[in-house]
N, C-alpha and C positions, 0 to 999 in steps of 0.2 A: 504494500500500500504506500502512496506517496507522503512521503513525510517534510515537504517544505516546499509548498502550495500557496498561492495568493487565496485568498480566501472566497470561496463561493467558487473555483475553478476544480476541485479534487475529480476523481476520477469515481468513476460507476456512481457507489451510494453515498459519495462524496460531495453531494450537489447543495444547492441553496434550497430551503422550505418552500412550501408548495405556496408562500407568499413571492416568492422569488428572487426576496432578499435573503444573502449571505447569513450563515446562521448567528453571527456575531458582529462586532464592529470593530475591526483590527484599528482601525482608525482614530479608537479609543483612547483617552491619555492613559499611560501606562503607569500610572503611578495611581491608578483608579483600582479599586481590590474588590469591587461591584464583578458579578461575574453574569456576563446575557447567557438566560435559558430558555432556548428557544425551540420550535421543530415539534409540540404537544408534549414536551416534556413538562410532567407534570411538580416536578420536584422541589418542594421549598430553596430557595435561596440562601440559608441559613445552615442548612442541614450539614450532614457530613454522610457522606454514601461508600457502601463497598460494592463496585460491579466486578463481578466475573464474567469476560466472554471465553469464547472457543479458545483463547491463546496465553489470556493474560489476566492478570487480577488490577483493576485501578484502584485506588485513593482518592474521592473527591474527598476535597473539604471546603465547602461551597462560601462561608462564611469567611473563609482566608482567602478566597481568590486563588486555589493551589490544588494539584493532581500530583498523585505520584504509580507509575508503571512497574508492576513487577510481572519481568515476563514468565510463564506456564512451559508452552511450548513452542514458542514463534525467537527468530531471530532478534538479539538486539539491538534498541531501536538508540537515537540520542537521547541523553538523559533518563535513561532505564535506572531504578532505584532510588533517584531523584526528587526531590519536591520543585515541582517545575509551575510557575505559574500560568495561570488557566484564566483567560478571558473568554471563553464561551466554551457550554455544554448545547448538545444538541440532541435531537431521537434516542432520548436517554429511553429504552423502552427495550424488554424482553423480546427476543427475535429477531432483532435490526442491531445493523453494524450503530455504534454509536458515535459523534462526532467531537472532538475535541477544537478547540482554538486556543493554542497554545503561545505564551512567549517563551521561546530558546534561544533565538538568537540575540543578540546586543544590540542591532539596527532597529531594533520596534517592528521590525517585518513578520507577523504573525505567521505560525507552521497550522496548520489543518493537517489532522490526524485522524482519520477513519479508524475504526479497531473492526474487529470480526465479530461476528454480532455477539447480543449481549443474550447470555444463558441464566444470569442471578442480578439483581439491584435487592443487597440489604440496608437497609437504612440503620447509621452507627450511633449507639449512645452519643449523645454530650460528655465531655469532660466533666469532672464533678464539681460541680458549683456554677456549671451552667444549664440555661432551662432546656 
């Protein structure tokens, strides 16, 4: 899958929502920790999520503006292990590839990351002494 994509250009299910804007705003200031959830994803903004697909287990942590990859059984990617900041989730949903908008590089040029679809979304405790 492509991993360093203009955003809304990915390949196959890596496309823009059926609005047909891009699923996030790379164009965002980056220093912005707000994270666009878009695409019928129904997910609090707040939350912190563990998805499992076909290859890899993610880390959102939605309220940090932050993901981290640990790969299963797929090649590694950049920033594998990592807490890598996250400007947009996308078709966060059982059965469909899920979409990431990620910052990796230094230049503010957002990465689009397709994963393989998504087989689990469990939704994680709070840390303790948060609601």
């Amino acid at each position: 899958m492509g991993d360093s994509l203009a955003a809304g250009d990915g390949p196959g299910g890596c496309a823009p929502d059926a609005s047909g804007r891009p699923f996030a705003s790379p164009e965002a200031d980056a220093d912005a920790i707000a994270v666009a959830v878009t695409g019928g994803t129904d997910a609090p903004a707040d939350a912190s999520w563990e998805v499992i697909t076909e290859n890899s287990e993610y880390l959102l942590d939605l309220a940090a503006g932050r993901v981290r990859r640990i790969p299963v059984a797929a090649e590694g990617l950049r920033g594998d292990g990592a807490w890598l900041r996250l400007r947009g989730v996308s078709n966060l949903r059982a059965g469909q590839p899920m979409v990431l908008v990620l910052q990796i590089r230094d230049d503010g040029i957002a990465t689009i990351r397709c994963t393989s679809p998504v087989l689990r979304i469990r939704r994680l405790a709070p840390p303790t002494g948060m609601p």
